[in-house]
Phi, psi and omega in degrees: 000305160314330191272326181274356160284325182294309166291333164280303170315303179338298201291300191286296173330311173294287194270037167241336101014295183288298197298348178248003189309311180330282181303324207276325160339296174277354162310285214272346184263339187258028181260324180276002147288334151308274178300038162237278194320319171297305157345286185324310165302314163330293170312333170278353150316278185301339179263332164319286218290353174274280178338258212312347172266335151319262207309315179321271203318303176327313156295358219239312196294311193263349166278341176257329165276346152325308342143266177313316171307317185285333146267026157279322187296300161308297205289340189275330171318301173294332142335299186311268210316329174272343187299162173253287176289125190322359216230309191265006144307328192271333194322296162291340184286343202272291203289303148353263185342305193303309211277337170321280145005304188296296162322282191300316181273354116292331177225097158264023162177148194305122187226002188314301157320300161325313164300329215280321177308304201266039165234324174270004129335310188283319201286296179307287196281023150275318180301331188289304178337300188315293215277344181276335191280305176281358162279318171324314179297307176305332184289305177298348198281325163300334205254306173294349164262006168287309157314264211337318178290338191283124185303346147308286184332315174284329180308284192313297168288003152275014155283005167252120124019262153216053143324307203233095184231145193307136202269123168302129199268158190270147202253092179309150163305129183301174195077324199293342183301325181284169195250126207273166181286133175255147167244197171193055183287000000 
């Protein structure tokens, strides 16, 4: 009678042992998929925070040189218009010539807009990044607190203490629900 008590205790053991080896596993596989997503979201943080001060100064760069040509261009134009003498007509048209010359073989056309377009491109597909990162994370965050949560599941891991506590979904910032005013005063 002892030795079939024993082997049957032996038997229940072994399998509340397998059985709970299951939940808890997969606990610790979607708890560390949480915390790669949030990583992720970081990460999309963090590439915003590089990115975008960069591509400003470029832009900022190809509009202030843009910018001098075009008054260099302007101001020798107003010359002409200003000469007194046939010697400081030509003086300016040679100074016309140069920046123009100058303009076309450095800039052979004006882009500021164009930059200005493919920098809020960049600035929308960072945000999209973002916003792709924190819908994955709310996503993993569910599945793990759905496991966790399930009533077997919950039975089994609570003998881990509290290893496995439920994980918060990303949040807006209060306000961000208003849509902000943009000016451009």
């Amino acid at each position: 009678m002892k030795k079939s008590f024993l082997k049957l205790t032996s038997i229940f053991l072994l399998a509340v042992i397998f059985t709970s080896c299951g939940p808890y596993d997969q606990a610790v596989l979607l708890q560390e998929e949480v915390d790669e997503s949030w990583g992720n979201v970081s990460a999309a943080y963090q590439r915003r925070a590089d990115l975008v001060p960069q591509l400003v100064a470029t832009v900022k760069g190809a509009a202030e040189n843009e910018k001098e040509i075009l008054v260099k261009v302007t101001q020798a134009r107003a010359g002409i218009v200003n000469a007194e003498t046939p010697e400081d007509m030509t003086m300016f048209g040679k100074e016309i010539n140069t920046a123009i010359n100058l303009a076309f073989e450095a800039y052979p056309q004006i882009r500021s807009t164009e930059n200005f377009g493919a920098l809020q491109a960049q600035l929308e597909g960072t945000e999209n990044r973002i916003n792709k990162a924190r819908t994955d994370y709310n996503g993993t965050v569910k599945r793990y607190n759905t496991h966790i949560r399930g009533f077997y599941n919950s039975l089994v891991l609570s003998f881990f203490s509290e290893e496995f506590n439920r994980k918060e979904a990303f949040k807006a910032s209060e306000g961000s629900d208003v849509a902000p005013t943009v000016s451009f005063d």
